[in-house]
Every structure is written in structure tokens, then in C-alpha cells.
C-alpha positions as CSV (number, residue, x, y, z in Angstrom):
1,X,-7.8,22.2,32.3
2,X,-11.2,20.6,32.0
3,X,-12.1,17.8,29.7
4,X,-14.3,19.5,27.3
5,X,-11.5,22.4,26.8
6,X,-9.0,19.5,26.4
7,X,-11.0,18.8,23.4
8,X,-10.1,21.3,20.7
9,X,-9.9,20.5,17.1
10,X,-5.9,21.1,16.9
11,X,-5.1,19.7,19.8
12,X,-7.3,16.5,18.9
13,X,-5.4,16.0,16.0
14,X,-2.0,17.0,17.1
15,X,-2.6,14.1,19.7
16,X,-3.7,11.9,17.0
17,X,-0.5,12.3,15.0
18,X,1.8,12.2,17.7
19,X,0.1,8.9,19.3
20,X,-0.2,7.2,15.7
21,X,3.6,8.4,15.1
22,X,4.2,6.6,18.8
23,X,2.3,3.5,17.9
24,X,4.3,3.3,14.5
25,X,7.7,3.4,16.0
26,X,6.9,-0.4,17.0
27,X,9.0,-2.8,14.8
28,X,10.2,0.4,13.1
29,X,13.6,-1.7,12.0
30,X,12.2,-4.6,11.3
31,X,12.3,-6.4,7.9
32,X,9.5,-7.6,5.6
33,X,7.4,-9.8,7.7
34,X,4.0,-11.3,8.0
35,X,0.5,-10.6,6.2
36,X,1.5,-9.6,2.2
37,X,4.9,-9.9,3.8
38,X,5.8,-11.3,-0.2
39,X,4.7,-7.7,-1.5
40,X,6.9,-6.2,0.8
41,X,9.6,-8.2,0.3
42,X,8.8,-7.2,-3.6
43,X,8.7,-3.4,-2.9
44,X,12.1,-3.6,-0.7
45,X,13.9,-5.4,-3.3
46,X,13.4,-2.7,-6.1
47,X,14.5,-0.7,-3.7
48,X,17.6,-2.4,-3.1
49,X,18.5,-3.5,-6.5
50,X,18.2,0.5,-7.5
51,X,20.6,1.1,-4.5
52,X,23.0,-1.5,-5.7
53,X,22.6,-2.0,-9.6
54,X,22.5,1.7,-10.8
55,X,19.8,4.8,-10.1
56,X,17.7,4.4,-13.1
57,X,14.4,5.1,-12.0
58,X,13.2,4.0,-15.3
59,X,14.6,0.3,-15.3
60,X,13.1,-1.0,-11.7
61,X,15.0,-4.4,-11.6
62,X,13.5,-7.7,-9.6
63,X,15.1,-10.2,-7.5
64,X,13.2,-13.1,-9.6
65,X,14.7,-12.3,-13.1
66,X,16.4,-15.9,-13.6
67,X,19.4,-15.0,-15.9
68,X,17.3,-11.6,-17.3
69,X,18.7,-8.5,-16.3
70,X,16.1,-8.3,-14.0
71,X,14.3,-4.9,-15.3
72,X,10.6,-5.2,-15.4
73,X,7.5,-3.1,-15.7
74,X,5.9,-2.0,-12.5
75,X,3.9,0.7,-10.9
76,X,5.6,4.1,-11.0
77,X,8.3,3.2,-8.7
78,X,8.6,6.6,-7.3
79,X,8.6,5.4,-3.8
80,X,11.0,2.7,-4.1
81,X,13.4,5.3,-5.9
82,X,12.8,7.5,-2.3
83,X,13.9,4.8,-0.7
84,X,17.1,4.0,-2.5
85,X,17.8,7.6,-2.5
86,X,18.0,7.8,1.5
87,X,20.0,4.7,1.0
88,X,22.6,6.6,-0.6
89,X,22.4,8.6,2.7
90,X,22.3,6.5,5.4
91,X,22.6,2.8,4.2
92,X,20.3,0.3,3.0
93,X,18.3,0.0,6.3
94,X,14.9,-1.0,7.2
95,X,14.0,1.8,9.2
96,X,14.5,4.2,6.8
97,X,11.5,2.6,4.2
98,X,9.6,2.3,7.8
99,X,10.0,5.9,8.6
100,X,9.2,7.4,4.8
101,X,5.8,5.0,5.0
102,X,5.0,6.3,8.4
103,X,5.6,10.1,7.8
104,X,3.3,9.8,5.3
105,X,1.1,8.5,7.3
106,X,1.0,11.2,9.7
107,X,0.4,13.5,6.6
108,X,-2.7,11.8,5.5
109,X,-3.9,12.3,8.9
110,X,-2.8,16.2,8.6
111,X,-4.8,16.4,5.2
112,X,-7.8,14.7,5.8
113,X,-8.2,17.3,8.4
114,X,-7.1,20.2,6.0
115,X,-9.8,19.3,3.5
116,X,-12.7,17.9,5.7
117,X,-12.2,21.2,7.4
118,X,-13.1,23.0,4.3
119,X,-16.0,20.8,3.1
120,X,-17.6,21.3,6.9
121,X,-15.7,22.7,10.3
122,X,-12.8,22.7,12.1
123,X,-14.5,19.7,15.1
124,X,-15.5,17.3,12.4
125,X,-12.4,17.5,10.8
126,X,-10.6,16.8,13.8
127,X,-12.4,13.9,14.9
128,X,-12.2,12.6,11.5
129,X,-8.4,12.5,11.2
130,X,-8.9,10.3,14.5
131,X,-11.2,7.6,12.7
132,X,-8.9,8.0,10.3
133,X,-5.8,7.0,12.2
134,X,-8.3,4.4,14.3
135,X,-9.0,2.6,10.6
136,X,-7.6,-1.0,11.6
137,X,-6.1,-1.1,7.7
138,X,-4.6,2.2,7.6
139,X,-2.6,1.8,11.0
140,X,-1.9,-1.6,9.6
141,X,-0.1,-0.6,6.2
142,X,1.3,2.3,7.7
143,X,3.5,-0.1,9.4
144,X,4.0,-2.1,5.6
145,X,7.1,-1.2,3.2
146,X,4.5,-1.1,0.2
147,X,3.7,2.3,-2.4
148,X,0.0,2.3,-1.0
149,X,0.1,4.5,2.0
150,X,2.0,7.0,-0.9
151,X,-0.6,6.6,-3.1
152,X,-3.0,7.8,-0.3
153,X,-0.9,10.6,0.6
154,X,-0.6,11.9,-2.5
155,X,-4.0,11.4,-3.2
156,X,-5.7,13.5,-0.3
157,X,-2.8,16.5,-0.8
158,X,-4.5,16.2,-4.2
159,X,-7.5,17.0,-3.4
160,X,-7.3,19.5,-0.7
161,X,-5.2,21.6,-3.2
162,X,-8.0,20.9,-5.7
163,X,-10.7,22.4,-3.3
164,X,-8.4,25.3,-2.3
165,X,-8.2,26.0,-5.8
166,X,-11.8,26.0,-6.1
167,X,-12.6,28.7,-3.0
168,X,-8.8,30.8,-4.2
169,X,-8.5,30.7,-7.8
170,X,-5.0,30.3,-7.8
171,X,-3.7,27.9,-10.3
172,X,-0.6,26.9,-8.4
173,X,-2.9,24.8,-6.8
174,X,-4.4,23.4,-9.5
175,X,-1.2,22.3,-10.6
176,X,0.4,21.0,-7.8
177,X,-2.9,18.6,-7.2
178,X,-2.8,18.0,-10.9
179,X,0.8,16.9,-10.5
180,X,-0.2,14.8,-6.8
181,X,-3.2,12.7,-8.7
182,X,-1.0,11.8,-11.9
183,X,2.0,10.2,-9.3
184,X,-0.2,8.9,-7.3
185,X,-2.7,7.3,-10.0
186,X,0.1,6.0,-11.7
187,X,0.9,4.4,-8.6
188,X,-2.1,2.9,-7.2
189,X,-5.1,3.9,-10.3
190,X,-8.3,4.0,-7.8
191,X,-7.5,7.1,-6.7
192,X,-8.4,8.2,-10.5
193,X,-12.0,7.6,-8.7
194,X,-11.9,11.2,-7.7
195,X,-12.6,12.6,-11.2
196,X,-17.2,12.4,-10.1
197,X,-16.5,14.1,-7.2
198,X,-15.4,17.2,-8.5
199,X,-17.5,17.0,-12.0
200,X,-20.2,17.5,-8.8
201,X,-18.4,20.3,-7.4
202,X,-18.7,21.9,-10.8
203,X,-22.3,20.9,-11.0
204,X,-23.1,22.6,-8.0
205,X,-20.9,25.8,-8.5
206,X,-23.3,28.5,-9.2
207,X,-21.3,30.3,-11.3
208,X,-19.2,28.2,-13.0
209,X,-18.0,29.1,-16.5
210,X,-17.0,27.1,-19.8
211,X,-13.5,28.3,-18.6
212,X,-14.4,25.8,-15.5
213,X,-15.4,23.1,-18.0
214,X,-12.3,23.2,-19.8
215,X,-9.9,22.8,-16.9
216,X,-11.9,20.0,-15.2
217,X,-11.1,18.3,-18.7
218,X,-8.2,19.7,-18.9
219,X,-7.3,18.1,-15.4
220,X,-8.6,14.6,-16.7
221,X,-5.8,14.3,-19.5
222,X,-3.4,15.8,-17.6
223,X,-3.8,13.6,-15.1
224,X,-5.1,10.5,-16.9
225,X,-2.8,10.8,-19.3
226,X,0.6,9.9,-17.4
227,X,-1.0,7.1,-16.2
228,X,-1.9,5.7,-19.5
229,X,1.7,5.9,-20.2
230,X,3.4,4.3,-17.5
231,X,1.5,1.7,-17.6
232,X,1.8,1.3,-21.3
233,X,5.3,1.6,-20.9
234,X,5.4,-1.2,-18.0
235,X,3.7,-3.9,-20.1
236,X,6.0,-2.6,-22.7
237,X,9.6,-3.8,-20.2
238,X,7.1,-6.5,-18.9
239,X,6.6,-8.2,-22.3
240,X,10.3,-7.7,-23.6
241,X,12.3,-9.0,-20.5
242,X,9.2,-11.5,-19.5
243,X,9.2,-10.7,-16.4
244,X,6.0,-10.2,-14.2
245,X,6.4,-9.5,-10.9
246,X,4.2,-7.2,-10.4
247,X,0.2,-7.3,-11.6
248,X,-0.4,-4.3,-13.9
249,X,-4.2,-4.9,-14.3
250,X,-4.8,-7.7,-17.1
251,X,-7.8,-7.5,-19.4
252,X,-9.9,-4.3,-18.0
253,X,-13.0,-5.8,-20.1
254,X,-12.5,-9.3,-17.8
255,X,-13.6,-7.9,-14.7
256,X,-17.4,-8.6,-14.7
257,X,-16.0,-12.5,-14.2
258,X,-15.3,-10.9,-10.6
259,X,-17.5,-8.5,-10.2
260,X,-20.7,-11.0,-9.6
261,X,-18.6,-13.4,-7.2
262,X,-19.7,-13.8,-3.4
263,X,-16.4,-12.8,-2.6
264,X,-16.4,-9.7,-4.5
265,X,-20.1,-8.4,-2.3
266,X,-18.7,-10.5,0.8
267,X,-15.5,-8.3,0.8
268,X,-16.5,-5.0,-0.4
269,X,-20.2,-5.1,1.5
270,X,-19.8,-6.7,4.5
271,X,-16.7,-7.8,6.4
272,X,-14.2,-4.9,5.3
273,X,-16.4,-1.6,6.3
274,X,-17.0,-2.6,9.7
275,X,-13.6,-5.0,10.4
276,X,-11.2,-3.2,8.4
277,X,-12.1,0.3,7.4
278,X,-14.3,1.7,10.2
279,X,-13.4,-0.6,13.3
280,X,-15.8,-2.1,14.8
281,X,-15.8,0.1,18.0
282,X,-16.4,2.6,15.9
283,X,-19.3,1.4,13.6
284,X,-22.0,2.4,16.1
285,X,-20.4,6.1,15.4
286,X,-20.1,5.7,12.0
287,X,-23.8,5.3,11.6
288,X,-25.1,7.8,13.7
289,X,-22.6,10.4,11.8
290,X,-24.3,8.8,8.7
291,X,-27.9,9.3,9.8
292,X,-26.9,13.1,10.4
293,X,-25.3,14.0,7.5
294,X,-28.3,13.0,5.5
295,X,-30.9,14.4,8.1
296,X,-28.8,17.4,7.9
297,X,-28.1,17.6,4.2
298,X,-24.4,17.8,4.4
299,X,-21.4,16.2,3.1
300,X,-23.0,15.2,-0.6
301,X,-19.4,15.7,-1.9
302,X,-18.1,13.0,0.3
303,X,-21.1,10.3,-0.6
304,X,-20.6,11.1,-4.4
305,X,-17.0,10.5,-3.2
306,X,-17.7,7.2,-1.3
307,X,-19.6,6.3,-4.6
308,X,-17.5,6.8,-7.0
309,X,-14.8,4.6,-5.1
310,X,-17.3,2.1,-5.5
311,X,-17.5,2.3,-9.2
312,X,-13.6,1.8,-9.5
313,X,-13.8,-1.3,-7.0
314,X,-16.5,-2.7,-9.5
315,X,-13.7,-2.1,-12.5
316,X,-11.0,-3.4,-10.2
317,X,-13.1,-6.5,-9.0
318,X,-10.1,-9.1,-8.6
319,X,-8.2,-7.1,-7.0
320,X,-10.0,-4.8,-4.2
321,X,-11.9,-7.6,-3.3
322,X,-8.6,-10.2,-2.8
323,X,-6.0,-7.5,-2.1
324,X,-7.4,-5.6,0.9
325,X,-4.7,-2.4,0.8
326,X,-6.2,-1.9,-2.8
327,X,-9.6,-0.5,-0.8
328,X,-7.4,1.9,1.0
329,X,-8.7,5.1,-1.0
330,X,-12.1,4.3,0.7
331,X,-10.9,4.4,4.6
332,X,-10.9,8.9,4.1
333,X,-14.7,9.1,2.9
334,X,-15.8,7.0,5.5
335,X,-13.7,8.5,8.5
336,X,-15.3,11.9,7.8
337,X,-18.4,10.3,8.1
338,X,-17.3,8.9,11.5
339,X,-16.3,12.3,12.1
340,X,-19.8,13.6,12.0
341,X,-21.0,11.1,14.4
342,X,-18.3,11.5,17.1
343,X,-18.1,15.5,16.8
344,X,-22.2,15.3,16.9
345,X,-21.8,13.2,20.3
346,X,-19.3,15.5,21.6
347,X,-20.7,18.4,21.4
348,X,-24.1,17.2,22.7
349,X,-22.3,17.0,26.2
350,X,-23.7,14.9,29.0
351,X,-23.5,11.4,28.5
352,X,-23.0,11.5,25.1
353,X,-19.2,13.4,26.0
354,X,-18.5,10.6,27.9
355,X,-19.5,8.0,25.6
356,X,-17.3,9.5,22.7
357,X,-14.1,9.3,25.3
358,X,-15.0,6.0,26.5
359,X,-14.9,4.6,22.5
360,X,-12.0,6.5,21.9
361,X,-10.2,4.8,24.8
362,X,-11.7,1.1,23.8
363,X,-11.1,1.7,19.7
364,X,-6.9,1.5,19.8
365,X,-7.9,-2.0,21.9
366,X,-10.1,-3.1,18.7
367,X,-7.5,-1.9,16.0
368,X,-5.2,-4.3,17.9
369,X,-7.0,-7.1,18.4
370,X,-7.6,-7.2,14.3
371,X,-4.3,-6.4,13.3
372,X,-2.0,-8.4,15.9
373,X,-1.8,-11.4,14.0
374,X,-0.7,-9.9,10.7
375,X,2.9,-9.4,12.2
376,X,5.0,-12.4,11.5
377,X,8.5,-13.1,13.4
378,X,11.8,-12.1,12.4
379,X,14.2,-14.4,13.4
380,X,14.4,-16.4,10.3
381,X,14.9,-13.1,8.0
382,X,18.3,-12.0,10.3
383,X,19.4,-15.5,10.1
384,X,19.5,-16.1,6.7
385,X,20.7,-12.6,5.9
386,X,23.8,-12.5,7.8
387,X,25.2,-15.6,7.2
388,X,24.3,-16.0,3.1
389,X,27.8,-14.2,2.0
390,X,29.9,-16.5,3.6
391,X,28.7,-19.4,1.6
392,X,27.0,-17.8,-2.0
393,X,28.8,-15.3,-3.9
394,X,27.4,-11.8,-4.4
395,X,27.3,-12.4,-8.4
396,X,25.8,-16.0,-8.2
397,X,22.7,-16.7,-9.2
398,X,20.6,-19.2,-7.1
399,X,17.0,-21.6,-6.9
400,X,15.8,-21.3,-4.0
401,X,11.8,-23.3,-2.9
402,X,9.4,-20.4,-1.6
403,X,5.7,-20.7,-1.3
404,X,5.5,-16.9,-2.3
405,X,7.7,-15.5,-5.7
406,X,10.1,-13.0,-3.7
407,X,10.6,-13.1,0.2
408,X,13.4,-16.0,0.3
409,X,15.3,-14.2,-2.7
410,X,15.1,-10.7,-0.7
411,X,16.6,-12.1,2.8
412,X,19.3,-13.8,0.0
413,X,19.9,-10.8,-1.4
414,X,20.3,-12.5,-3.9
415,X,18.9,-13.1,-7.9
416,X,17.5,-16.0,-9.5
417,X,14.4,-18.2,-9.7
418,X,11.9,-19.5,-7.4
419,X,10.5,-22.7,-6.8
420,X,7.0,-22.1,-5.4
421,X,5.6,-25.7,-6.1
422,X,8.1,-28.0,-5.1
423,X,11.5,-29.1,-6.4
424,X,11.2,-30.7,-9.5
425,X,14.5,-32.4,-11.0
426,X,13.7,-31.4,-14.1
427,X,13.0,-28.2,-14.2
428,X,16.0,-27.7,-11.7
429,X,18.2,-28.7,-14.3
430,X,16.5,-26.0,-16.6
431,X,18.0,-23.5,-14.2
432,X,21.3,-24.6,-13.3
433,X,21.6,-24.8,-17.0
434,X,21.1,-21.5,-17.4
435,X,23.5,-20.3,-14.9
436,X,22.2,-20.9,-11.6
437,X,24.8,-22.4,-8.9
438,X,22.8,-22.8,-5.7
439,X,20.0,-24.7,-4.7
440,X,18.3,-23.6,-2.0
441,X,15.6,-25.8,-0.5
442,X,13.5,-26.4,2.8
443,X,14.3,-30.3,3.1
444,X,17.3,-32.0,2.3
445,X,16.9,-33.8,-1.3
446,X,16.2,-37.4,-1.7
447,X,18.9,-39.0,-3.2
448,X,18.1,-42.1,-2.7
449,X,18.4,-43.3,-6.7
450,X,21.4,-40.9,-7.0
451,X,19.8,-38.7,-9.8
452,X,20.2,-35.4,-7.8
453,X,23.9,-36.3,-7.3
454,X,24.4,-35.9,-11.1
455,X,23.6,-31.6,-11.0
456,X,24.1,-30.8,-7.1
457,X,27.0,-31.8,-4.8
458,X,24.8,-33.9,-2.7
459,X,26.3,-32.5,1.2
460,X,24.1,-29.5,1.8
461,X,25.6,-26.5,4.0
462,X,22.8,-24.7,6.6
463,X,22.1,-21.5,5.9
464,X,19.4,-20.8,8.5
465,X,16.3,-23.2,7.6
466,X,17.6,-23.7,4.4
467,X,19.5,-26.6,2.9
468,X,21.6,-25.3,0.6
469,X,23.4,-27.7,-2.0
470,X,26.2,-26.1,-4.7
471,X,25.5,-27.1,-8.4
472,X,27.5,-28.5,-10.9
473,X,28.5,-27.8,-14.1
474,X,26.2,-29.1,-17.0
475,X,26.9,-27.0,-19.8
């Protein structure tokens, strides 16, 4: 078989999806670790606690509750609850939260194909679902317990069924992508950014109706509208158990205080498209697949797309330019653009063929060499895990000193608070009067004036880097 017959659209992406799903398998057991390895530990923990503390998907409890009951407000925390669900199955295992985020994954890379298909042809669609899987963020988070790579799932099943709907007719799919959008924005609310693209659809629809009108609309609440209520309802079990683990927006009206910082333009502009969402490998592509599509006229949908995204980072500003897996809805527009540029190559033959294989070989090399050093080690995580129950009973709560609010408490498996800027006496004895009997800290205490001696029994026991001191009774 030759090279160029190699190169069919199926077969591209079949490849792609079987390599990425090879890639992925890579630390497919391991726990919460490295970069955002807090929001993981965050994400696993619901998980957990809904595993162990009752199936309620509507009261998500946290490991950093104190004496609370732990239920707070969250994002809709219907991954988690997928999670906990197969734990019921199989066990509360790491590789099972691994697998859900990576098959995912592989159906973004499915989808994107699906829809760019539709908007142009079956080789651009193909060689988009390859950027797409060579995005250094999206192969990064589809490694990461987090919602996110959901989110994007959902998202892009979303709209495929929404532009299926627009060339069939068939209301099923207008439903079911109705149905995708709300879980997903309720999950991760950028991907509410797709509302301009299809208000251009419409635009451009010859013979659209006021029937048309009305279900775009009609789409909006329905769509909109769960979102508006989870999240009230969030703040709602945030503000009653005062518990806020999770960030559930803020002030909307306070994000112009963001949205004229370097950061925000640094981030957004110029080191996340080419480093994070393109690949630098790639970035020569992307730009020749840019200057065709607007030579040729084609893919408007997918820069009103691109643009619209845009507008929601604006209204996000804090966070998609501080939290880069928040700017994950953008990594799609910007593959199919990539797409263009290596399907134009392609297909041009001659040198052009070759160069297109030659970055496709090199790209993997570059997703590497930005992502390696976001995977932390392990070691510490097993330690701590498997020897906590022989020293700190399952019921008891704990302190324990953590730079970040939740990873220390998840290898614990256990509840309680978190010291994240130093141990302080006094606020120690805050805690252990309300019901906390360990102390968990990274040095042993001081204890040279004997104050500490009066709430801990001053002889620590190991439990992997952790000194861990029993406290008394002071109530």
C-alpha cells in the first residue's frame, strides 16, 4: 500500500484515536498528581465521599468541611457521580476515573470529525481530529481526573447533533443537543459561547422561518435555563454549609478588573495558542490553513465560533486567563483550522506530502516536551494512603498543613481542615476544639516553651512525610 493511499480520512482518524487511546494508557492507575494536581484531588474526593457517604447526587460532599457535613455547592457533579457509580462496580479505583476521562477523549476526537465533516469534507475533518488530539492541553487533561474533558465532550456531541438537525429536521436531535449543551454548560459555562454561532447559521439559512426563530430561542432557555439553576442552587448549599471549595464565578459585573490585565492578553493572545492549543510544530500549519480558509471563503461558522469563545473568555477574565483547562472550548475551532492547512498540504503532493508526514512525526515530540513536566511523582500519595488506617480512625476528624486546600486530605482519606499557611497554635486549638483529633504536619512542632504539649501529645507517629501528633481533649 502506498503512502498517499495510507492516507484516507477514516483511517487517519481511526489511527488517531487508537494512538491517543495508546498514549493515554500511561499512568492510567495513577492517583492525583502534578500540575492542578489540588483540582484533581478536589474532583476525586466528591467522588469518593458519594461512593462512601450515600448516592445523593444532589448533596456533593468535600473533604475540607471541618465539623460541617461536608455538602457544598459545586458544578453539576455529573461526572463525579459516573465515577462513584463504576465504583459501585469495580471498587474505588483510579483507573476507572482515568479511563471514563480518556474515553471521552477519544469521543471528542470522533466528533470533531463528525461535525467538521459536515461544515467542509471528509480530509479536513480527518486531519483536524489529528490537531485536535496533537493540542498539547487537550492530551494533557485527557490524562487529568477533572469534569473538563466532559464538558468538551458533551459540548461538541452538542453541536454536531445541532447541525444534523439543521440539514434533517428531525427534532430528536434537537433535543438530545439541547439536553448535551445544558449538562455540559452547567458543568463548565463557556461552552454556552456557542449560542452566535448558530444565531449565524440562522442568519445565513435562506429560508429560515419565524418557526426557526422560535426554537433558536427556544434552545437558549432551555439550555440556559438549567444552568441558571444549578448554579443558583450551588451558592444556595455554598452559603448555608459555608463551604467553598469550589469557585462558582463571583461577581460576573467584576470581570473588567481582569479583563485589561497583561496577564489576561499575555495568556489568551500570545503564549496559550501557539504553546498550548495549537503546538508549536504545528503553528506554521495552522496559519497556512488560516490564510486559506479566508482566501477561499470557507469556514465563517468556525471564526464566528472562534469569536464568540473569545467574548466568553472576556466575561470569564480571572479565570481563562489563570486556569488554562478553562480555554479548553477553544482547542476544536482552532484544530479545524489546522485541518485546512494540513489537508491543503496533503493533497498538494510533492514536497508538500512529505512535509505534512514529517510534522506529524515531529508534533507528538513537541506535545511532550511541553507537557512532561506537569506529571508529578507518586510515591508520597501510596505512602500516606496505605498506612493512614492503622494510626487515624475512619470517623476522626483531622488538621493536617497543605500548601493547596484538598490533596493531603484526599491521600488521608480523610475529613477535616487544612492548614495552608502554617501551623498557628491558635487557630489549631480552634479546630481540635471543634472536634478534630489529629494533627498532621510537615515538621515536627516546636515545643520548646511547652505550649503545644497542652492540646497535642507531643511524640509524633510517621505517617509517610507527615508528622502526625494525637490531640487532646479541651472541651
Amino acid at each position: 500500500m502506498s503512502l498517499a493511499g495510507f492516507f484516507q480520512p477514516h483511517r487517519i482518524l481511526y489511527c488517531a484515536i487508537g494512538l491517543f487511546f495508546l498514549l493515554h494508557l500511561y499512568r492510567i492507575t495513577a492517583p492525583p498528581n502534578g500540575y492542578h494536581q489540588w483540582r484533581e484531588s478536589d474532583t476525586a474526593a466528591v467522588a469518593l465521599n458519594y461512593y462512601e457517604e450515600g448516592m445523593n447526587f444532589f448533596e456533593p460532599h468535600v473533604n475540607q468541611r471541618g465539623a460541617t457535613s461536608g455538602i457544598t455547592g459545586m458544578e453539576l457533579p455529573v461526572f463525579n457521580y459516573t465515577i462513584a457509580l463504576f465504583y459501585r462496580l469495580t471498587g474505588p479505583y483510579h483507573v476507572v476515573a482515568h479511563l471514563l476521562v480518556l474515553l471521552a477523549a477519544c469521543l471528542s476526537l470522533w466528533t470533531i470529525f463528525k461535525l467538521t465533516e459536515i461544515l467542509t469534507d471528509a480530509n479536513i475533518a480527518a486531519f483536524s481530529a489529528v490537531a485536535m488530539a496533537l493540542s498539547p492541553l487537550f492530551f494533557f487533561y485527557s490524562y487529568k481526573i477533572m469534569p473538563d474533558i466532559w464538558a468538551l465532550t458533551l459540548w461538541l456531541v452538542s453541536i454536531y447533533l445541532y447541525l444534523q438537525f439543521t440539514i434533517k429536521k428531525k427534532y430528536l436531535f434537537w433535543v438530545v443537543s439541547a439536553l448535551c449543551l445544558a449538562v455540559a454548560g452547567s458543568i463548565k459555562p463557556l461552552g454556552l459561547s456557542i449560542y452566535l454561532p448558530y444565531l449565524f447559521l440562522l442568519w445565513h439559512n435562506k429560508q429560515q422561518t419565524v418557526r426557526d426563530y422560535v426554537l433558536y430561542l427556544l434552545y437558549i432557555a432551555v439550555t440556559l435555563g438549567p444552568f441558571i439553576i444549578w448554579i443558583q442552587y450551588a451558592r444556595y448549599l455554598q452559603e448555608t454549609s459555608g463551604l467553598y471549595a469550589f469557585y462558582l464565578g463571583g461577581n460576573i459585573t467584576s470581570f473588567y478588573q481582569y479583563l485589561f490585565s497583561v496577564r489576561f492578553f499575555k495568556s489568551l493572545f500570545l503564549q496559550y495558542p501557539p504553546e498550548l492549543w495549537v503546538g508549536w510544530v504545528l503553528v506554521p500549519v495552522f496559519f497556512y490553513g488560516l490564510y486559506r480558509a479566508i482566501k477561499e471563503r470557507t469556514l465563517r461558522f468556525v471564526f464566528v465560533w472562534i469569536l464568540s469563545i473569545y467574548i466568553v473568555f472576556a466575561l470569564t477574565a480571572l479565570k481563562a486567563s489563570t486556569h488554562d483547562y478553562y480555554s479548553l472550548v477553544i482547542v476544536p475551532p482552532l484544530a479545524v483550522i489546522t485541518g485546512v492547512g494540513l489537508s491543503r498540504l496533503y493533497l498538494s503532493g510533492g514536497w508538500k506530502r512529505v512535509t505534512v508526514v514529517v510534522l506529524l512525526l515531529l508534533a507528538p515530540v513537541g506535545v511532550f516536551l511541553r507537557i512532561y513536566h506537569r506529571f508529578g511523582t507518586i510515591n508520597d500519595y501510596y505512602t500516606i494512603h496505605s498506612e493512614v488506617d492503622s494510626i487515624i480512625p475512619r470517623k476522626d476528624l483531622v488538621i493536617v498543613e497543605d500548601h493547596t486546600p484538598a490533596v493531603r486530605l484526599y491521600q488521608l482519606n480523610r475529613k477535616g481542615w487544612t492548614l495552608q499557611h502554617g501551623v498557628r497554635f491558635e487557630e489549631t486549638v480552634h479546630y481540635i476544639k471543634d472536634g478534630a483529633r489529629f494533627l498532621l504536619v510537615k515538621q515536627p512542632l516546636d515545643n520548646r516553651f511547652g505550649l503545644w504539649g497542652t492540646v497535642v501529645d507531643t511524640i509524633p507517629e510517621r505517617l509517610g512525610p507527615l508528622y502526625c501528633y494525637r490531640a487532646k481533649d479541651l472541651n
